[in-house]
N, C-alpha and C positions, 0 to 999 in steps of 0.2 A: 675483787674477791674471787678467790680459785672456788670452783664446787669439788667437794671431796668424790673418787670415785668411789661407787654403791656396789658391793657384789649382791648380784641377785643370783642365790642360790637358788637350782628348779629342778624340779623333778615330774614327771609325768608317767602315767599309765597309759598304758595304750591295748588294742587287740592283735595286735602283727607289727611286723617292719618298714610298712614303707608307708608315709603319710600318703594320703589321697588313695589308695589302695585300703587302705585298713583307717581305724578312726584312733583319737587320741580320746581317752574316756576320761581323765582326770589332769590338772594342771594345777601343782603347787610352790609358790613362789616364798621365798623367806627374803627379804634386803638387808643384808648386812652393811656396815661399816667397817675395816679394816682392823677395830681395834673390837669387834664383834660385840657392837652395841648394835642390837637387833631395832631396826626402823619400822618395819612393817611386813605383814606379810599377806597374800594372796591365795586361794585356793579357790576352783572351782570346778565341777563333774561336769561332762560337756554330753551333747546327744550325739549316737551316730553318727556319721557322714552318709547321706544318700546312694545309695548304690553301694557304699565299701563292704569289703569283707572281712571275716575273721578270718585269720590264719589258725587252723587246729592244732598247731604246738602250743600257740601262743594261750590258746584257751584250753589246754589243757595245765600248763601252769597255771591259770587260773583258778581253776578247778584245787589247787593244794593250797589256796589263799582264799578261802569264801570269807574272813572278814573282813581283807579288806579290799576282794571284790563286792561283795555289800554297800562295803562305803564307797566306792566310784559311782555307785549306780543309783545312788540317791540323789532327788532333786535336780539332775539335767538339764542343763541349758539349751537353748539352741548355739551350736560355734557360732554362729553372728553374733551373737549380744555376748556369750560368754569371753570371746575372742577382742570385744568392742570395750567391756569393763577389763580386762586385763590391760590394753592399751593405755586406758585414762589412769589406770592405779602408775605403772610403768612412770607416764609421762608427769605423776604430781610427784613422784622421790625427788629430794631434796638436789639430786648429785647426778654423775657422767655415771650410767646404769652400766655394767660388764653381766654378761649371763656364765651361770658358772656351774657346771654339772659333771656326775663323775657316771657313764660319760659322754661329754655334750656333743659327740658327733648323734648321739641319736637322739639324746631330747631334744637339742636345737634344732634339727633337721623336721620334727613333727612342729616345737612352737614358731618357726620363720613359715612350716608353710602356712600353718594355722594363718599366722597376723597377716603374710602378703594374702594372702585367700579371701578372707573374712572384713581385714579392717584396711589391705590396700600399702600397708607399711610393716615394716620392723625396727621398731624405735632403742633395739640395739644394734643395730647396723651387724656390722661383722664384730661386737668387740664380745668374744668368748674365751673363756677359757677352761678347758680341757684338767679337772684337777690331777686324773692321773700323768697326764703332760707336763705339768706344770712341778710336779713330783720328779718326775725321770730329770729337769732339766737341773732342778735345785740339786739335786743327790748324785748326777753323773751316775746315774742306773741305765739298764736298757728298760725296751717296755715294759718286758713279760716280767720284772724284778721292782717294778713302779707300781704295784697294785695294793690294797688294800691290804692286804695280809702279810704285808713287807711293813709297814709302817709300825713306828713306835706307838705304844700306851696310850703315851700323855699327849699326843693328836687328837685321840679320840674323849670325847666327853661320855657321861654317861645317858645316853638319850636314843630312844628306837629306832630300829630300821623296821617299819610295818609295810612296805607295799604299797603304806595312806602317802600321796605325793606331796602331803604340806607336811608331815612327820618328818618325812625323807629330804625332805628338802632343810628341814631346820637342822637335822642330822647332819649332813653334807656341807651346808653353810659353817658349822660350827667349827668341822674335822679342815674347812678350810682356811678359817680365819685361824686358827692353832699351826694352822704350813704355815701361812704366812707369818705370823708370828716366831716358829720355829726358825723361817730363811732370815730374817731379819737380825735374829740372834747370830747365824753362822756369817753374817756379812760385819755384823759392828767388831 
């Protein structure tokens, strides 16, 4: 028996740009199935990183979202354990997990360091995918014509964009499973 592959839609909040420099303060996971029958999802606000900094753009954006900086900042884990229960949720989905973020050069680049750091692995290896990438390649656009504000309506569901990283994550899983459904259409 094949295992279906899982997109794991993610999104995270952070203080700045570069993991281990600055901290990742929230991490929200949605796991879809391709035909956007939603499996499970994860979310958890992480503490600090010892020594990291805040970057003062970063937290001055902040500053224009207090609620749903509020909501990263409730209930903090330590990254060990926070980084250790994401691992075991990861590793019981049913299926070949893909990470999928719009976009995933920078949330993947805080959740791989997060897992090598904390739990020692990254239980999606390299399988990511990039939605606005993955937009450019299906529609023969260039980049800067692949983005969010290029796409048709019926992509999009009607569901928030908050800032909250398991919102945004459910958000982005949805608008993904809708590509994928829409490429599917222009190939039959």
């Amino acid at each position: 028996m094949q295992l279906p592959e899982i997109y794991v839609s993610t999104d995270i909040e952070t203080d700045g740009w570069t993991p281990g420099k600055n901290s990742m303060l929230s991490l929200g996971s949605a796991a879809f199935l391709a035909d956007k029958t939603l499996l499970d999802t994860f979310t958890v606000n992480l503490e600090t990183l010892p020594n990291a900094v805040q970057e003062p753009a970063t937290l001055h954006w902040w500053n224009t979202q207090p609620v749903a900086f509020e909501a990263c900042r409730r209930d903090c884990q330590p990254p060990a354990t926070a980084m250790q229960k994401y691992q075991r949720w990861l590793k019981q989905l049913p299926g070949k997990i893909i990470f999928v973020a719009y976009p995933a050069a920078f949330d993947f680049n805080f959740v791989n360091y997060y897992l090598q750091r904390f739990v020692g692995e990254n239980p999606f290896g390299f399988a990511v995918i990039d939605i606005r990438s993955y937009v450019m390649g299906m529609q023969n656009l260039p980049y800067r014509k692949a983005g969010k504000n290029h796409y048709p309506a019926e992509w999009f569901d009607n569901l928030p964009h908050t800032h909250i990283a398991l919102d945004d994550a459910l958000e982005q899983g949805s608008l993904f499973c809708n590509i994928l459904k829409a490429n599917q259409q222009l190939s039959s």
